[in-house]
ChimeraX commands (.cxc) that place a marker at each C-alpha (Angstrom):
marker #1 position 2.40,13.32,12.18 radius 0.5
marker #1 position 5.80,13.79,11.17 radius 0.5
marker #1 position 5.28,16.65,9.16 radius 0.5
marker #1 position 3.45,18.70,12.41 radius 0.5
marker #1 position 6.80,18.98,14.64 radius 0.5
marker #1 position 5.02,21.93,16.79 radius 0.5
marker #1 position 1.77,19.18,17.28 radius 0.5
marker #1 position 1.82,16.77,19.79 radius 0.5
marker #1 position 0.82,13.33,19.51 radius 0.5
marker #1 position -1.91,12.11,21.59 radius 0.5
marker #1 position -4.45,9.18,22.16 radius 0.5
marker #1 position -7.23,9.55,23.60 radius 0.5
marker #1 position -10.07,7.03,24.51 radius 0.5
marker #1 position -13.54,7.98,22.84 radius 0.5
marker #1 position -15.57,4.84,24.10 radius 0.5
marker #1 position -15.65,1.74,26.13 radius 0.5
marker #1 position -16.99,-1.77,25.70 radius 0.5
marker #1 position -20.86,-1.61,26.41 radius 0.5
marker #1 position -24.33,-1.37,24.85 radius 0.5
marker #1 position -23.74,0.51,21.89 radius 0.5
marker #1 position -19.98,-1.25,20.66 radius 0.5
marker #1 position -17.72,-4.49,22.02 radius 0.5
marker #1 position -14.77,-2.85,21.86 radius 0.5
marker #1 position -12.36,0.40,22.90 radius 0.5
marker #1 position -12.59,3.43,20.80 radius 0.5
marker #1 position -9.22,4.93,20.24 radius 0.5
marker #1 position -8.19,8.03,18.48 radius 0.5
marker #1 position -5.12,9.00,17.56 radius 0.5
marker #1 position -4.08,12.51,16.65 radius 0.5
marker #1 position -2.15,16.02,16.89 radius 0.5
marker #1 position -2.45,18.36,19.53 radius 0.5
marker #1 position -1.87,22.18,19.83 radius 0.5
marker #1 position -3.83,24.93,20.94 radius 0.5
marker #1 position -6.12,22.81,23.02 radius 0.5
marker #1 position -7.54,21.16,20.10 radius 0.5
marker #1 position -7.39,17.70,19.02 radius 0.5
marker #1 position -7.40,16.46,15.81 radius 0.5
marker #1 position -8.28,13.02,15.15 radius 0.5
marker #1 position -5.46,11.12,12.39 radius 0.5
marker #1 position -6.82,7.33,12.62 radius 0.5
marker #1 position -9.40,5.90,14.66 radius 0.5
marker #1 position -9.01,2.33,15.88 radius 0.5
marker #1 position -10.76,-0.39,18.11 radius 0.5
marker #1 position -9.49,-2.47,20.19 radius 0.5
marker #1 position -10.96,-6.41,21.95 radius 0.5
marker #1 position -10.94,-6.67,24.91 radius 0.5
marker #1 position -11.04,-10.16,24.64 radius 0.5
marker #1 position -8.71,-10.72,22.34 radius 0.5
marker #1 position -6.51,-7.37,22.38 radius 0.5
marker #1 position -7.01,-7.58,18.60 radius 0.5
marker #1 position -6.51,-4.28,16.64 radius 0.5
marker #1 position -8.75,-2.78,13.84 radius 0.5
marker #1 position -8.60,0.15,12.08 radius 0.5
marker #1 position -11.52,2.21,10.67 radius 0.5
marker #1 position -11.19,2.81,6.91 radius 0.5
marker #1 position -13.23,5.78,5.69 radius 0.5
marker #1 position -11.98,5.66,2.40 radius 0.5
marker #1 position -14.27,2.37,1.35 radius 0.5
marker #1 position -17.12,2.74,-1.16 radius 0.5
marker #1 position -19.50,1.20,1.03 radius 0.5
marker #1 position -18.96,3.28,4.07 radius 0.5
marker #1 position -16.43,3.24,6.89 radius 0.5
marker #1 position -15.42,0.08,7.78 radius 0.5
marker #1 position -13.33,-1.59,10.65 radius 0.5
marker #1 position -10.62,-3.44,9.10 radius 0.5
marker #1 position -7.46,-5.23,10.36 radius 0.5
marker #1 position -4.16,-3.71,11.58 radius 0.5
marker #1 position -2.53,-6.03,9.01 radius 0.5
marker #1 position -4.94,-4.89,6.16 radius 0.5
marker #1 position -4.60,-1.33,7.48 radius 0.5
marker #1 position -0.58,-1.56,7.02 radius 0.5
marker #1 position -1.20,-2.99,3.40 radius 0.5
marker #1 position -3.27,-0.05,2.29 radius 0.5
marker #1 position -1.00,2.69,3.81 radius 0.5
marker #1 position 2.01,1.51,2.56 radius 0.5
marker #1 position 0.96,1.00,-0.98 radius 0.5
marker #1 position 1.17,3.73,-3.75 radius 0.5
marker #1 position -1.72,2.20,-5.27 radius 0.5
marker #1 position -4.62,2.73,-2.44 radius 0.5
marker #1 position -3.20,6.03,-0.38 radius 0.5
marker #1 position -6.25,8.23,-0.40 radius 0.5
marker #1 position -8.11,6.68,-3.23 radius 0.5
marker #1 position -11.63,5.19,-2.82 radius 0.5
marker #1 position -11.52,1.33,-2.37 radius 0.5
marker #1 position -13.70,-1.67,-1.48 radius 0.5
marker #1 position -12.45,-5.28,-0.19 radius 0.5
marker #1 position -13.07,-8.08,-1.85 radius 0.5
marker #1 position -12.72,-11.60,-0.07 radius 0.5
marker #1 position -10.56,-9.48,2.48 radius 0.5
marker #1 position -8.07,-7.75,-0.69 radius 0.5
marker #1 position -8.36,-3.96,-1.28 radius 0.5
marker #1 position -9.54,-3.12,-4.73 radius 0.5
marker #1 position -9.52,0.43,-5.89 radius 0.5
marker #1 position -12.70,1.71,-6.64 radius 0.5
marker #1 position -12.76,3.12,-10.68 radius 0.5
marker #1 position -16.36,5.30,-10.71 radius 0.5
marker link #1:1,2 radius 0.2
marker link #1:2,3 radius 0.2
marker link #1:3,4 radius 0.2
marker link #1:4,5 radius 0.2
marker link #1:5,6 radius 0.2
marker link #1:6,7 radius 0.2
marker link #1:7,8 radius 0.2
marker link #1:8,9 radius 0.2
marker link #1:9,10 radius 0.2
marker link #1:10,11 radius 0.2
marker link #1:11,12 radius 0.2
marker link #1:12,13 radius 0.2
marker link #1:13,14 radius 0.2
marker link #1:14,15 radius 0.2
marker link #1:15,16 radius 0.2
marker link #1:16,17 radius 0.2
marker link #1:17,18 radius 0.2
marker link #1:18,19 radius 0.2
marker link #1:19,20 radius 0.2
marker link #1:20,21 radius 0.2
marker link #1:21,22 radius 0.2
marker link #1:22,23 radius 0.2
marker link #1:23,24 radius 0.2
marker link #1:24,25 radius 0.2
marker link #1:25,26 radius 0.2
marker link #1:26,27 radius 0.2
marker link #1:27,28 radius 0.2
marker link #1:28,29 radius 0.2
marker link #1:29,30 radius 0.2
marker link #1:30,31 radius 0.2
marker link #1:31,32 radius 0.2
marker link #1:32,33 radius 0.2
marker link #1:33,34 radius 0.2
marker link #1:34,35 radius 0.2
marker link #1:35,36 radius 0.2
marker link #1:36,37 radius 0.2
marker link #1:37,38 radius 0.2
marker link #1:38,39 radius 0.2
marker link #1:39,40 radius 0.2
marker link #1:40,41 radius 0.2
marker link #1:41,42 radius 0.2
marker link #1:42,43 radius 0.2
marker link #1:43,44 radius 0.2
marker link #1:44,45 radius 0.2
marker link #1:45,46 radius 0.2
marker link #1:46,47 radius 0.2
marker link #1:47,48 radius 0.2
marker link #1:48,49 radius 0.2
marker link #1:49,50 radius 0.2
marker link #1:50,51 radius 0.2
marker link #1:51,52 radius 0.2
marker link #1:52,53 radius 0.2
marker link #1:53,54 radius 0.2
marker link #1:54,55 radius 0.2
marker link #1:55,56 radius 0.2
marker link #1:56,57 radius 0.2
marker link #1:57,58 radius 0.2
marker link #1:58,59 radius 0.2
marker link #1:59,60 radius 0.2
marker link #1:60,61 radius 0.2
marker link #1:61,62 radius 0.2
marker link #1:62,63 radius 0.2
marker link #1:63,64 radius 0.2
marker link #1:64,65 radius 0.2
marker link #1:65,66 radius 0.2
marker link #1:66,67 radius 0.2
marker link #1:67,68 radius 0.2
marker link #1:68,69 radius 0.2
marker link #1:69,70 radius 0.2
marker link #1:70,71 radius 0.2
marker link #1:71,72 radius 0.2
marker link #1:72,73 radius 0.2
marker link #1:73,74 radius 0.2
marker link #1:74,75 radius 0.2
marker link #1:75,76 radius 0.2
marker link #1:76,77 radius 0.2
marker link #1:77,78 radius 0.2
marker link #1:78,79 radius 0.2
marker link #1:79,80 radius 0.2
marker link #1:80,81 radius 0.2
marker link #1:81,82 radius 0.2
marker link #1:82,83 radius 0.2
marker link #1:83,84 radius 0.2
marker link #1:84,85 radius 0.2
marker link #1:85,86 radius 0.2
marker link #1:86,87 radius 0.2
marker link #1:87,88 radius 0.2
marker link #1:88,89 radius 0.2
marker link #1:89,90 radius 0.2
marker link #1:90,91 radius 0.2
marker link #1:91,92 radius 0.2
marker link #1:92,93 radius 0.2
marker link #1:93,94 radius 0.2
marker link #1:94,95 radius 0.2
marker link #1:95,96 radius 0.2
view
């Protein structure tokens, strides 16, 4: 986001709580030209208020994750946009 000055940030809300998920759908992204572009995608408890963050980059499909996981992987060299799977709740990149 810092690298799209002329964007603007935005969040929008993409779903409630009801029959289909438990939590809020949130998507966070750059705006111009009315259209949005979605950066992360994130759902939140309502219960709870807890955080997670959906990883797309995981061998077995996109999977929500925790905002503390979710800070590990982005701010390490050794994940950033490489495929990965979790093993007891530790990234591991994926070597196929």
């Amino acid at each position: 986001m810092k690298t799209a000055r002329a964007s603007k940030p935005q969040l929008m809300m993409e779903g409630t709580p009801g029959r289909d998920s438990k939590h809020y759908w949130v998507k966070v992204g750059l705006s111009n030209l009315d259209m949005f572009r979605t950066q992360y995608d994130f759902h939140v408890d309502p219960k709870t208020s807890e955080i997670f963050f959906l990883d797309r980059m995981v061998k077995e499909g996109p999977t929500a994750i925790t905002l503390k996981q979710w800070r590990e992987y982005y701010r390490s060299e050794a994940f950033n946009n490489k495929m990965h799977t979790y093993k007891k709740g530790k990234l591991v990149v994926v070597n196929d």
